[in-house]
N, CA, C and O atoms as a GROMACS GRO file, in nm:
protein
  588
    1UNK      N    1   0.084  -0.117   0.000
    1UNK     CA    2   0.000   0.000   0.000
    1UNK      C    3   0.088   0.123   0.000
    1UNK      O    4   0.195   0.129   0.062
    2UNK      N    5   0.037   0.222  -0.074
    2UNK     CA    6   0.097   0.356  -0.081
    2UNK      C    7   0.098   0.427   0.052
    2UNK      O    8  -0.006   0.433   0.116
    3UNK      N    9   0.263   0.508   0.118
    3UNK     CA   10   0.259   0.576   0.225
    3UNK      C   11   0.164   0.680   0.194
    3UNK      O   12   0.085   0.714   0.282
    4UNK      N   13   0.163   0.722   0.104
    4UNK     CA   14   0.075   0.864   0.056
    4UNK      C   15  -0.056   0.815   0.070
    4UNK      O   16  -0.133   0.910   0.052
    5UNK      N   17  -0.120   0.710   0.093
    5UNK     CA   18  -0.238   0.680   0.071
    5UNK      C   19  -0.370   0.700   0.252
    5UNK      O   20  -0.344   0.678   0.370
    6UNK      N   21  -0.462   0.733   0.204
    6UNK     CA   22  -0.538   0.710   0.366
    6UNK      C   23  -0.667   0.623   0.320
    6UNK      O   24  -0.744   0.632   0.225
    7UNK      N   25  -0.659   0.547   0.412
    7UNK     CA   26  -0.768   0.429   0.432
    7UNK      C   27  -0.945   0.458   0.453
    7UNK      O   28  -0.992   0.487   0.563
    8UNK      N   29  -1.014   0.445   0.353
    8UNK     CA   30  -1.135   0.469   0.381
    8UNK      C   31  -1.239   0.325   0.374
    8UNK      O   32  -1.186   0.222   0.333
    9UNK      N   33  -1.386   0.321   0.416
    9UNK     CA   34  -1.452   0.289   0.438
    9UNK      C   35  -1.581   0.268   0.353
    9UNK      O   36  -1.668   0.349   0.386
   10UNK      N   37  -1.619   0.181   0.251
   10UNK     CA   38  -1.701   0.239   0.157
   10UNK      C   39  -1.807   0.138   0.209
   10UNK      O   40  -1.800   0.019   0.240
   11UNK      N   41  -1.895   0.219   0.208
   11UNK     CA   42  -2.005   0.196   0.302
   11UNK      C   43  -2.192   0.276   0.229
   11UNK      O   44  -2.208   0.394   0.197
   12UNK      N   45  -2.283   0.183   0.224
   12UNK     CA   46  -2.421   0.271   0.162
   12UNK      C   47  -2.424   0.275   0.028
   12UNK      O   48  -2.518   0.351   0.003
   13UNK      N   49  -2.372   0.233  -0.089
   13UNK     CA   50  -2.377   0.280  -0.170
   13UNK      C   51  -2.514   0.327  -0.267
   13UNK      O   52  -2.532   0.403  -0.363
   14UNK      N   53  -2.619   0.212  -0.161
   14UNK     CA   54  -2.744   0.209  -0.262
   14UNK      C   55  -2.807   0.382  -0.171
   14UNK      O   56  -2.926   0.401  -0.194
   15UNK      N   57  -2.782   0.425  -0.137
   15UNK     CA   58  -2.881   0.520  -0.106
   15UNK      C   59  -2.879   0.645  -0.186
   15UNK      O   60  -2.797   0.695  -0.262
   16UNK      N   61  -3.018   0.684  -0.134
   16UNK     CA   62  -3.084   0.774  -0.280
   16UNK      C   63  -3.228   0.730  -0.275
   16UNK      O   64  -3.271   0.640  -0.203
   17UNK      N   65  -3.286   0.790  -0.345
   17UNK     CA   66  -3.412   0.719  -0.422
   17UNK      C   67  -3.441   0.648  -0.514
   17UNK      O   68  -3.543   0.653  -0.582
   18UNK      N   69  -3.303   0.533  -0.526
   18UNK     CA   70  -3.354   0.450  -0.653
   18UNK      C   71  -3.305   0.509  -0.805
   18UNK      O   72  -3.239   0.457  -0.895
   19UNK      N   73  -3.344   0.594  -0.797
   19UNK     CA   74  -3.336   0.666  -0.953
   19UNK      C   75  -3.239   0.681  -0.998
   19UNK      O   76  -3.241   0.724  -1.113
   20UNK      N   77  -3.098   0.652  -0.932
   20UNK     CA   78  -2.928   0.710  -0.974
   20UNK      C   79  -2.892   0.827  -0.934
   20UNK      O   80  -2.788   0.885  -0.963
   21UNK      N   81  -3.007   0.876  -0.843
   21UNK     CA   82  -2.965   1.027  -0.787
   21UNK      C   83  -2.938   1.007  -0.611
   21UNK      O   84  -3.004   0.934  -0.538
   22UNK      N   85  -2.841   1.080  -0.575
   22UNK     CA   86  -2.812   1.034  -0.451
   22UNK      C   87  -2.900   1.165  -0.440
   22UNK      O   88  -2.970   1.219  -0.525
   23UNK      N   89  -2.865   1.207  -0.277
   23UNK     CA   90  -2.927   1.284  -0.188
   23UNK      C   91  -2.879   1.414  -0.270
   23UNK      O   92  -2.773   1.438  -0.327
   24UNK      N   93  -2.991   1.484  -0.255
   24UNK     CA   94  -3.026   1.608  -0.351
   24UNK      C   95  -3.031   1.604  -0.513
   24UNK      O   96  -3.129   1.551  -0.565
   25UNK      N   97  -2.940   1.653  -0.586
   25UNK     CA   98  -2.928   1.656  -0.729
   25UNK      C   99  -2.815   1.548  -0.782
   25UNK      O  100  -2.810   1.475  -0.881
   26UNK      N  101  -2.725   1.572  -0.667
   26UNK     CA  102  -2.586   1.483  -0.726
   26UNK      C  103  -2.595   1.338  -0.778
   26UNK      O  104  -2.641   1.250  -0.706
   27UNK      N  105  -2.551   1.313  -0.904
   27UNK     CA  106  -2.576   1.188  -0.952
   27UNK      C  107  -2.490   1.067  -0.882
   27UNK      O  108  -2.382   1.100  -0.834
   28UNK      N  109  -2.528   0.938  -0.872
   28UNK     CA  110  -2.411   0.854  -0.864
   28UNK      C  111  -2.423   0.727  -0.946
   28UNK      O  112  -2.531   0.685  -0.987
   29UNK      N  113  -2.306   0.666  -0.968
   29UNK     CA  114  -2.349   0.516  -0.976
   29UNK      C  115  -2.362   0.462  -0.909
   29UNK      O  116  -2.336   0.512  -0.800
   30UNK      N  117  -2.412   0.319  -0.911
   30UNK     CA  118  -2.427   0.219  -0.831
   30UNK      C  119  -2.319   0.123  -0.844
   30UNK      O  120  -2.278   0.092  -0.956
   31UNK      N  121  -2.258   0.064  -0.713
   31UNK     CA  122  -2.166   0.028  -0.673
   31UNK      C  123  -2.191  -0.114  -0.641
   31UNK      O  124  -2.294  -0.126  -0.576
   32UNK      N  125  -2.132  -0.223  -0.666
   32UNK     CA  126  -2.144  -0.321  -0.606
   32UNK      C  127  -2.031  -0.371  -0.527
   32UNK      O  128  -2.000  -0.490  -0.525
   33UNK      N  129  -1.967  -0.277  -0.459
   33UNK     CA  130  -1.840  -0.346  -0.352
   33UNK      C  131  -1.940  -0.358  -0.223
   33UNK      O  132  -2.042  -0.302  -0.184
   34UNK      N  133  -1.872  -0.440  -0.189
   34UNK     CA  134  -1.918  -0.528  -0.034
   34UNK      C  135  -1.886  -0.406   0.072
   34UNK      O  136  -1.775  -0.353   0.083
   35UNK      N  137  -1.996  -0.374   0.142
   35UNK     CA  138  -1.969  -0.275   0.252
   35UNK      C  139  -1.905  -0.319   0.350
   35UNK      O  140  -1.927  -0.432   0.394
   36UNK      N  141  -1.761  -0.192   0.433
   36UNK     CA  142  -1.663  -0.274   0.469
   36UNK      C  143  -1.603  -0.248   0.388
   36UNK      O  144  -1.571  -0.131   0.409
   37UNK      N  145  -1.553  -0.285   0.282
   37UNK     CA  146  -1.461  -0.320   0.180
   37UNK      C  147  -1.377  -0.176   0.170
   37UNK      O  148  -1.432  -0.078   0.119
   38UNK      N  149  -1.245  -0.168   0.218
   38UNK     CA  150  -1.110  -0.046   0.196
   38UNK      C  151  -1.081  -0.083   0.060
   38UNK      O  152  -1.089  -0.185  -0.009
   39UNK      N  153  -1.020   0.116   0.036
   39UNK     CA  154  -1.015   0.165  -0.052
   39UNK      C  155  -0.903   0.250   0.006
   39UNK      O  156  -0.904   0.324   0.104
   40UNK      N  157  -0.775   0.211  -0.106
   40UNK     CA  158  -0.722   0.276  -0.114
   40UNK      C  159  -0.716   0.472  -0.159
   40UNK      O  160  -0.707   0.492  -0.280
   41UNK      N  161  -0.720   0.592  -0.074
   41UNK     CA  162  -0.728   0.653  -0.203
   41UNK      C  163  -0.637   0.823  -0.155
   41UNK      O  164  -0.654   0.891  -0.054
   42UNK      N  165  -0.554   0.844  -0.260
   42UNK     CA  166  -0.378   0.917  -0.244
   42UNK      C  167  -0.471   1.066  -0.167
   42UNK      O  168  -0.570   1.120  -0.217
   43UNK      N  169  -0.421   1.097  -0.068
   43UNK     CA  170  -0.416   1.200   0.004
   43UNK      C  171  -0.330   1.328  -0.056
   43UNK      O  172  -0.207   1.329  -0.045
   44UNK      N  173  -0.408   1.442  -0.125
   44UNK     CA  174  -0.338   1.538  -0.160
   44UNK      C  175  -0.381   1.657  -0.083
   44UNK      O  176  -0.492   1.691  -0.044
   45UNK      N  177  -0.219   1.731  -0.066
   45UNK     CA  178  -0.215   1.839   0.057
   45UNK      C  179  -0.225   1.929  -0.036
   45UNK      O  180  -0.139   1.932  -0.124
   46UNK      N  181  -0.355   2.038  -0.033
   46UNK     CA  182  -0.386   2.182  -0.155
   46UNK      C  183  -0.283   2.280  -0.082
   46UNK      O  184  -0.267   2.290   0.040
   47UNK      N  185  -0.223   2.345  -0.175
   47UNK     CA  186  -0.094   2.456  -0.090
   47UNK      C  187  -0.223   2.580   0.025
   47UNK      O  188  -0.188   2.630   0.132
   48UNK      N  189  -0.368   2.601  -0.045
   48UNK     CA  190  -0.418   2.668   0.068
   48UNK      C  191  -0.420   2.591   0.210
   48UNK      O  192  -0.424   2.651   0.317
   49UNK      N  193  -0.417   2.509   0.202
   49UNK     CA  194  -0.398   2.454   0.400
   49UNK      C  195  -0.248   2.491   0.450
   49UNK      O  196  -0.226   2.534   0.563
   50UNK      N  197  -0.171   2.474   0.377
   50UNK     CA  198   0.023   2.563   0.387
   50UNK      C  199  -0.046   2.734   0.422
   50UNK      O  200  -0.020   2.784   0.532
   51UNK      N  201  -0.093   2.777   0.368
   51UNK     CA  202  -0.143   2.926   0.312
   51UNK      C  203  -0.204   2.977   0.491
   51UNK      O  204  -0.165   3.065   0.569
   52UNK      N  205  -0.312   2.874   0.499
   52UNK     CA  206  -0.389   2.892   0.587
   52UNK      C  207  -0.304   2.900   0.735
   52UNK      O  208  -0.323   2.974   0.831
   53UNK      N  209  -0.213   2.805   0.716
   53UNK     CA  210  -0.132   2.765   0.859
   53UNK      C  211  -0.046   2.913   0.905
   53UNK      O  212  -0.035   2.959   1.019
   54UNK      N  213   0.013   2.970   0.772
   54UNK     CA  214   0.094   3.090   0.820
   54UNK      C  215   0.000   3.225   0.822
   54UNK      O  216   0.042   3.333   0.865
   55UNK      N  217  -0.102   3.209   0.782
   55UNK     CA  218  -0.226   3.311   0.806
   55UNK      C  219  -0.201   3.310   0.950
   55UNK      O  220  -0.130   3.388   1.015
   56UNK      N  221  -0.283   3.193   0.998
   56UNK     CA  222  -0.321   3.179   1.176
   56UNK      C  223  -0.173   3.219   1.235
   56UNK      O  224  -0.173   3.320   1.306
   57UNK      N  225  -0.047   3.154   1.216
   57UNK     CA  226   0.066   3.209   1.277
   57UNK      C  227   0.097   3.352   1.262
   57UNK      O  228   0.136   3.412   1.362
   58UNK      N  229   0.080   3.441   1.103
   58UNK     CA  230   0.074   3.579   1.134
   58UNK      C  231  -0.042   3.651   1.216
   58UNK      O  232  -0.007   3.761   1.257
   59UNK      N  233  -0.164   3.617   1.247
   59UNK     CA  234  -0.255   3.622   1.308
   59UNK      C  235  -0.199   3.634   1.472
   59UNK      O  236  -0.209   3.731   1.547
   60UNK      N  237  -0.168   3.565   1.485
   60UNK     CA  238  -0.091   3.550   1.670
   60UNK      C  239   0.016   3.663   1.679
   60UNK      O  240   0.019   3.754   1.762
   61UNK      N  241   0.103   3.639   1.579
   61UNK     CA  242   0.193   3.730   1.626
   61UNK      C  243   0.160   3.950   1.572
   61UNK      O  244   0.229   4.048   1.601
   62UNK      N  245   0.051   3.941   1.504
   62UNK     CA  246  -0.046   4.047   1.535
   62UNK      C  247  -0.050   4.117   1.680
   62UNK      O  248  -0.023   4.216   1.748
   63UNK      N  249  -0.107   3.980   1.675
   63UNK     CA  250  -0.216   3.973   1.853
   63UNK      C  251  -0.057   4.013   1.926
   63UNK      O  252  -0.058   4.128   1.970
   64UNK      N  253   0.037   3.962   1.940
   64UNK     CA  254   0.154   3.984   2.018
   64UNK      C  255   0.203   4.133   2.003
   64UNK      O  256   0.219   4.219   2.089
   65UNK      N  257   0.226   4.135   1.840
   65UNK     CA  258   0.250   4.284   1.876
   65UNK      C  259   0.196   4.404   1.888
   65UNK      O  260   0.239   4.515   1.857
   66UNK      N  261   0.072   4.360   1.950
   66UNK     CA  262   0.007   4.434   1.942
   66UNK      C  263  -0.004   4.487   2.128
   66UNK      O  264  -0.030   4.593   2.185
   67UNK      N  265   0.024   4.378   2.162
   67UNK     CA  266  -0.016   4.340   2.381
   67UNK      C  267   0.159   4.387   2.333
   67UNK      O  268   0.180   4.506   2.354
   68UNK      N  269   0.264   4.320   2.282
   68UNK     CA  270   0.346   4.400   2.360
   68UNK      C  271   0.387   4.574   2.329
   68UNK      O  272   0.460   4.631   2.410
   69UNK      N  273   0.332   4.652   2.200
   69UNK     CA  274   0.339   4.774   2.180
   69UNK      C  275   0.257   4.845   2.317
   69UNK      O  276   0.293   4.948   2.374
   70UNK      N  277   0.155   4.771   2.346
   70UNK     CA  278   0.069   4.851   2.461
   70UNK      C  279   0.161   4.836   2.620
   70UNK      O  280   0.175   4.916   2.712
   71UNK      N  281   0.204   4.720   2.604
   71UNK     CA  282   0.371   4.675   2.725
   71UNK      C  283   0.442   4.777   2.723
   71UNK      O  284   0.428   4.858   2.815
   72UNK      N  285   0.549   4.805   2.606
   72UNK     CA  286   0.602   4.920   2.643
   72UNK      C  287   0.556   5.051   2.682
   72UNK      O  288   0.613   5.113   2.772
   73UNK      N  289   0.451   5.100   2.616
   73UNK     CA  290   0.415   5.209   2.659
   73UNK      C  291   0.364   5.226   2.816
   73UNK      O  292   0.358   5.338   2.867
   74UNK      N  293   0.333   5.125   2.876
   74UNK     CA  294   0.322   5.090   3.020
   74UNK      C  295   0.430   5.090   3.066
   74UNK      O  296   0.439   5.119   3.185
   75UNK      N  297   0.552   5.057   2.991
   75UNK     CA  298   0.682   5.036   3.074
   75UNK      C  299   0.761   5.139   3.082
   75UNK      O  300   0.854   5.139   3.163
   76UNK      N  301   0.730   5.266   2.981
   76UNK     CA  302   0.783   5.360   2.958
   76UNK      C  303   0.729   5.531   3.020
   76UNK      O  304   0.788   5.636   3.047
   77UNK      N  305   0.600   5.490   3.022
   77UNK     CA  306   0.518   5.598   3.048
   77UNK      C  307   0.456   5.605   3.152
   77UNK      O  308   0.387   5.706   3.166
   78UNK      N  309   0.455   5.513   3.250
   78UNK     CA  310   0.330   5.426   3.379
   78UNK      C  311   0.420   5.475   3.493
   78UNK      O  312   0.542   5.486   3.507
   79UNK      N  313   0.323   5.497   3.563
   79UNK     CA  314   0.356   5.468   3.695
   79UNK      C  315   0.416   5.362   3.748
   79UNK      O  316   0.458   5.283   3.663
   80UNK      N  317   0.439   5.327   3.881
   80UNK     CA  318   0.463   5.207   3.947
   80UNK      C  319   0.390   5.067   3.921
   80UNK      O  320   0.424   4.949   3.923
   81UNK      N  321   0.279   5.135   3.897
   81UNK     CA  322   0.145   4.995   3.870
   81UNK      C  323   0.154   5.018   3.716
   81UNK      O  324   0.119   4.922   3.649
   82UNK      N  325   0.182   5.091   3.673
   82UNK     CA  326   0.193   5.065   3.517
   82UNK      C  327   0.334   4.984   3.472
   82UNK      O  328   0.365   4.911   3.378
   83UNK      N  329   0.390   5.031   3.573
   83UNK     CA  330   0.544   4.933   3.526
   83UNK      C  331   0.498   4.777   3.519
   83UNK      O  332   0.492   4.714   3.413
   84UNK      N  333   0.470   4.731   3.632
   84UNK     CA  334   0.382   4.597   3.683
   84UNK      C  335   0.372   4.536   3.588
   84UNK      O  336   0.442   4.444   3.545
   85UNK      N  337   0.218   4.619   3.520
   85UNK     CA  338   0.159   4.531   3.437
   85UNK      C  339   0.207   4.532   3.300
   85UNK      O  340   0.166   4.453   3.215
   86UNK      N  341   0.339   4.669   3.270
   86UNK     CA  342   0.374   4.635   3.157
   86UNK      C  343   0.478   4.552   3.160
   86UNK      O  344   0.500   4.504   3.049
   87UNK      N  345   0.567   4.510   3.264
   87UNK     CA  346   0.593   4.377   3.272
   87UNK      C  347   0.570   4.270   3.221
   87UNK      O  348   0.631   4.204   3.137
   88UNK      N  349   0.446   4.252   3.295
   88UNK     CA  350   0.290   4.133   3.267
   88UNK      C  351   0.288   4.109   3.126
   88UNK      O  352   0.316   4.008   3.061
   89UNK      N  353   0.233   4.274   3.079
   89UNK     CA  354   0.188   4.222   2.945
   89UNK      C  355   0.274   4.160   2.856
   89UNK      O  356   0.249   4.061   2.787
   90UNK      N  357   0.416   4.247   2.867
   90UNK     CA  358   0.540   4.191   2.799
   90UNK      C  359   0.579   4.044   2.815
   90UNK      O  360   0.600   3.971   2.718
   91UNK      N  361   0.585   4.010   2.921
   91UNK     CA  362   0.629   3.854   2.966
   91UNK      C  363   0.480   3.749   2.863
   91UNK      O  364   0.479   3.641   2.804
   92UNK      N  365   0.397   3.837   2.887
   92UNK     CA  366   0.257   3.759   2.783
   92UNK      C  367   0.292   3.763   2.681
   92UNK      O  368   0.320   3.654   2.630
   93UNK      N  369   0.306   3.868   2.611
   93UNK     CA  370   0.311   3.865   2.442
   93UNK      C  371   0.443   3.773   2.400
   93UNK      O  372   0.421   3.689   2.313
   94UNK      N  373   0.555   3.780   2.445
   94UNK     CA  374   0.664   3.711   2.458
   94UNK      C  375   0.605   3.531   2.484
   94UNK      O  376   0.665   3.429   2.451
   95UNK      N  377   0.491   3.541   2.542
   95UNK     CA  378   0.460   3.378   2.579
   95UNK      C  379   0.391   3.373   2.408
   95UNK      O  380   0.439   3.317   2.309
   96UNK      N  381   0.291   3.435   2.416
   96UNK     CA  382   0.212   3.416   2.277
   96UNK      C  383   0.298   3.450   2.171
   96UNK      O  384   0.226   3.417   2.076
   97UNK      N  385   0.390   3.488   2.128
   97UNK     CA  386   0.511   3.432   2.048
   97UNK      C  387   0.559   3.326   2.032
   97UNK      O  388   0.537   3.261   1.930
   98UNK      N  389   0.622   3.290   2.111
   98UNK     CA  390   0.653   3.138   2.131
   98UNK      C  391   0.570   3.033   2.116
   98UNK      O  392   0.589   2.917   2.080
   99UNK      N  393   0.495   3.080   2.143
   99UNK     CA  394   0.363   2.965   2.179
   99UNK      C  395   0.292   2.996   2.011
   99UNK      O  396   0.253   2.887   1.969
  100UNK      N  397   0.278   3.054   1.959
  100UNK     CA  398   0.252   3.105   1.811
  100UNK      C  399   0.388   3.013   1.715
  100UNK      O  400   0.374   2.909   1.651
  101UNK      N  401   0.477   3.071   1.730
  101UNK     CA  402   0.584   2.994   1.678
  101UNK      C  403   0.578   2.856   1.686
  101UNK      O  404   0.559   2.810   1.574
  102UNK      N  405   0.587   2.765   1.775
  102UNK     CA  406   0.536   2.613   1.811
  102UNK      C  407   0.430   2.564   1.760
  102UNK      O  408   0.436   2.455   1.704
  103UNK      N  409   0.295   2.646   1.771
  103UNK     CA  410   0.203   2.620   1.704
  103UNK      C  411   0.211   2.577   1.559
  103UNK      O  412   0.229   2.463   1.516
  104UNK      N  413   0.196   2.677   1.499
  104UNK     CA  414   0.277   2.705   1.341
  104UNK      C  415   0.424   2.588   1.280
  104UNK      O  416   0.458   2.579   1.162
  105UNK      N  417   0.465   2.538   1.356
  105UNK     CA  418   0.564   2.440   1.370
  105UNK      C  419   0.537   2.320   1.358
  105UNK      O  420   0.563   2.249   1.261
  106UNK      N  421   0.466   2.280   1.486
  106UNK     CA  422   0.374   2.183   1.435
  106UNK      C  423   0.225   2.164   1.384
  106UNK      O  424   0.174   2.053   1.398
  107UNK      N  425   0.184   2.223   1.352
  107UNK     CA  426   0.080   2.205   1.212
  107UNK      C  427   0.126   2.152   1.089
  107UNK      O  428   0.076   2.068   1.015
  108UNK      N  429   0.273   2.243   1.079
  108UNK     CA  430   0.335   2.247   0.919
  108UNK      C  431   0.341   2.086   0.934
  108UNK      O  432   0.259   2.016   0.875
  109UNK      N  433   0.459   2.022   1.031
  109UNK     CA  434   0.495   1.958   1.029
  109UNK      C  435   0.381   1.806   0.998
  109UNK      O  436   0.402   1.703   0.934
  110UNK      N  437   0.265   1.852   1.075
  110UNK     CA  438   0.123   1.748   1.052
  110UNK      C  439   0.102   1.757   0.899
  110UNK      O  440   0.074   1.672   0.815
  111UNK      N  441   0.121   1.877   0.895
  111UNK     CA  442   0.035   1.897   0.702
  111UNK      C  443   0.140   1.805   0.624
  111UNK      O  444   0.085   1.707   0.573
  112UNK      N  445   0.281   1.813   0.602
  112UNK     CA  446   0.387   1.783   0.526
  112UNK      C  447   0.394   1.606   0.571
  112UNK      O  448   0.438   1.535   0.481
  113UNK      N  449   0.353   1.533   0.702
  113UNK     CA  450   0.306   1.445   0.723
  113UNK      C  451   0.166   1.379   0.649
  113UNK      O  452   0.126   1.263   0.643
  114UNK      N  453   0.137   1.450   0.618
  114UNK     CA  454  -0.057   1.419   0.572
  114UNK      C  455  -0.101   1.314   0.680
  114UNK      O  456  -0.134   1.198   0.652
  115UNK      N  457  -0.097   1.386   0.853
  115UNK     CA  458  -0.161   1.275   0.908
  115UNK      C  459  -0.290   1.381   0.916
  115UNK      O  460  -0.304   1.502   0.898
  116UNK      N  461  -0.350   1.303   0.942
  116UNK     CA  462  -0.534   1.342   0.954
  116UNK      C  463  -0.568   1.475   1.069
  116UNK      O  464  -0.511   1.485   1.178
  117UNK      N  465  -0.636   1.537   1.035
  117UNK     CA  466  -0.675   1.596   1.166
  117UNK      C  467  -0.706   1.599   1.283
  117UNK      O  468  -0.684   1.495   1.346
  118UNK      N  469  -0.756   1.694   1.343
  118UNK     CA  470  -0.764   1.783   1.350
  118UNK      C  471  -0.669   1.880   1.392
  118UNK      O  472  -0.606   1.850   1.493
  119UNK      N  473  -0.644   1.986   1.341
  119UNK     CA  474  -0.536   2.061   1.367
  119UNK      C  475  -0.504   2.177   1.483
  119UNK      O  476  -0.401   2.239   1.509
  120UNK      N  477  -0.640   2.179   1.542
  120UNK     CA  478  -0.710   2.286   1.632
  120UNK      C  479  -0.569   2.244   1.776
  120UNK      O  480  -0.486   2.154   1.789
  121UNK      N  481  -0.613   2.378   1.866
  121UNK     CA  482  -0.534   2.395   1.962
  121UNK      C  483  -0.661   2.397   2.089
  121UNK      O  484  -0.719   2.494   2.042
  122UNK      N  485  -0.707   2.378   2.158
  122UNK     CA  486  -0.819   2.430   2.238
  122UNK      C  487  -0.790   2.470   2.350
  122UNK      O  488  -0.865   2.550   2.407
  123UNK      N  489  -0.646   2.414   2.425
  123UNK     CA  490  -0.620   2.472   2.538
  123UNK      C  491  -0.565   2.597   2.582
  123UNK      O  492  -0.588   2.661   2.684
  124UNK      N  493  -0.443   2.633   2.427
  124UNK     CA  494  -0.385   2.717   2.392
  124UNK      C  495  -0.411   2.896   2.422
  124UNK      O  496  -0.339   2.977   2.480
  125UNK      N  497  -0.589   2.920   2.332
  125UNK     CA  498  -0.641   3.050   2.364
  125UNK      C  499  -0.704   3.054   2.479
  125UNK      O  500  -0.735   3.163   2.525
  126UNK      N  501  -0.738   2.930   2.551
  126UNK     CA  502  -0.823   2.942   2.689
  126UNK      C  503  -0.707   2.975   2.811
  126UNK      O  504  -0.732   3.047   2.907
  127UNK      N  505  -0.582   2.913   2.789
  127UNK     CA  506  -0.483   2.923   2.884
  127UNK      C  507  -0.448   3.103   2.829
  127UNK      O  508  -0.443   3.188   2.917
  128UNK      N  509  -0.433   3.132   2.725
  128UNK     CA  510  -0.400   3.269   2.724
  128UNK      C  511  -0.483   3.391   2.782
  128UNK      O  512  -0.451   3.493   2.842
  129UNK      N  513  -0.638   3.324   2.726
  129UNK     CA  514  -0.749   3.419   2.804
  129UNK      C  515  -0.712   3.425   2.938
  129UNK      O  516  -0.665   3.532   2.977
  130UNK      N  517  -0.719   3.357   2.996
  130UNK     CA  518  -0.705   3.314   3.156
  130UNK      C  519  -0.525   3.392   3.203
  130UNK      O  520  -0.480   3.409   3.316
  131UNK      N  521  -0.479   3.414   3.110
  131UNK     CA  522  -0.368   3.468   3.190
  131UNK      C  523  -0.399   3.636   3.126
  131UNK      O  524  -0.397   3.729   3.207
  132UNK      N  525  -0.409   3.645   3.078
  132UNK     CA  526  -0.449   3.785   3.023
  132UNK      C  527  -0.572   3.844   3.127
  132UNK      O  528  -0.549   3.953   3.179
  133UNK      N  529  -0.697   3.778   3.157
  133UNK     CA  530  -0.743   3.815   3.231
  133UNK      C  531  -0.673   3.846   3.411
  133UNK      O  532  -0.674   3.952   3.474
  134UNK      N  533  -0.632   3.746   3.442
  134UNK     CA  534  -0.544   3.737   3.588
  134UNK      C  535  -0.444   3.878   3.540
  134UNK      O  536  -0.473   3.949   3.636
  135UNK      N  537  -0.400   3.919   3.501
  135UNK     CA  538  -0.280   3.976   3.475
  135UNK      C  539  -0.386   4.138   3.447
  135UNK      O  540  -0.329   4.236   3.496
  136UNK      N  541  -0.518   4.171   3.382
  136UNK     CA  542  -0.590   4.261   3.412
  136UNK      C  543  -0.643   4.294   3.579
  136UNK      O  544  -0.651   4.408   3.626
  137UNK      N  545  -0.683   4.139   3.670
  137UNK     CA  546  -0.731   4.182   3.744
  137UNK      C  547  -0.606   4.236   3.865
  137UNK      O  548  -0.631   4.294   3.970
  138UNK      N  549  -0.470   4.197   3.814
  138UNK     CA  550  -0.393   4.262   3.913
  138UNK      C  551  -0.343   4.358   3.889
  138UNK      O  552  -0.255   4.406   3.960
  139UNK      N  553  -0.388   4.413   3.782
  139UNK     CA  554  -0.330   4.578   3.739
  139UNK      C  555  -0.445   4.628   3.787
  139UNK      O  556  -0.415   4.702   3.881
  140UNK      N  557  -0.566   4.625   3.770
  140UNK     CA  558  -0.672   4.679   3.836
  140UNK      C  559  -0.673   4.690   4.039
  140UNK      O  560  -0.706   4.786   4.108
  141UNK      N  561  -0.624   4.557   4.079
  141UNK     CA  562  -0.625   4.566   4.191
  141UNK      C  563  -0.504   4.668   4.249
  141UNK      O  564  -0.528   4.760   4.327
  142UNK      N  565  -0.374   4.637   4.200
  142UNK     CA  566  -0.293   4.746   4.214
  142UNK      C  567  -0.318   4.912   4.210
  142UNK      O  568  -0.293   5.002   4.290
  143UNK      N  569  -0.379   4.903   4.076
  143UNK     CA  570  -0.438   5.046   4.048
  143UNK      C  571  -0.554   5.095   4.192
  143UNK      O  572  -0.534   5.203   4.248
  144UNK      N  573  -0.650   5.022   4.231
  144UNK     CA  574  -0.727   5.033   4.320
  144UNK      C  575  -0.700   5.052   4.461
  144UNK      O  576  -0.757   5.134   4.533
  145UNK      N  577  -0.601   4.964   4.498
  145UNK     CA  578  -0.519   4.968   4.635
  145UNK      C  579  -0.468   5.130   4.640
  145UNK      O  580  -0.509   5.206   4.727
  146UNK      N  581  -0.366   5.174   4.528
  146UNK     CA  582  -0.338   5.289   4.573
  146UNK      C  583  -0.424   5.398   4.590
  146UNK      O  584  -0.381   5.513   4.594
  147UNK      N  585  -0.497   5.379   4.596
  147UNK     CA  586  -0.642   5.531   4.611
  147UNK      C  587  -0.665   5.551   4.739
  147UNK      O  588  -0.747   5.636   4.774
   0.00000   0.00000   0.00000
């Protein structure tokens, strides 16, 4: 069997209404392989999923320079509690870099593999929300204390 190849499942073929029309307009033939029965068939990677991968990685590092342009100006212009959190933010955007970079790293590396999906991250933006938020509520609390 071909490495390039992924293993499918051919399964239903009679369905439709009889007529040679599957579900909606689309025509088919009728098949007589034994359901069950694999099928070889060659896995091709379209360069938009390459395209797409460095989209989402320039996408992050946006988002980065964007938390750390607002960092410096906290680090430069702030008070004591502005120093803090432009710290914060800096040490963040610096994480979501890295963490952008890795990402983007391995995706490529899945795509140029042709192993199967899914390519999604789910812990990734929830762990960032969650520190981005913590890291608001102690610039706020700082800010608040001194009054």
């Amino acid at each position: 069997m071909n490495a390039d190849a992924s293993i499918i499942a051919v399964q239903g073929h009679s369905q439709g209404n009889g007529d040679g029309q599957g579900y909606g307009s689309v025509p088919f033939t009728a098949r007589h392989d034994q359901p069950g029965k694999r099928i070889a068939v060659p896995v091709r990677v379209e360069p938009k999923v390459f395209f797409a991968n460095e989209r989402t990685f320039l996408s992050w590092l946006n988002f980065a320079i964007v938390l750390g342009s607002l960092a410096l100006g906290l680090l430069n212009f702030g008070d004591r509690t502005g120093k803090i959190a432009g710290a914060a933010f800096t040490l963040i955007a610096m994480f979501v870099m890295v963490y952008a970079l890795m990402l983007f790293q391995w995706r490529a590396e899945r795509i140029r593999q042709r192993d199967a999906g899914p390519y999604d991250d789910r812990r990734g933006p929830t762990v960032l929300v969650a520190v981005l938020i913590c890291a608001i509520l102690i610039n706020f609390y700082l800010r608040f204390a001194n009054l």
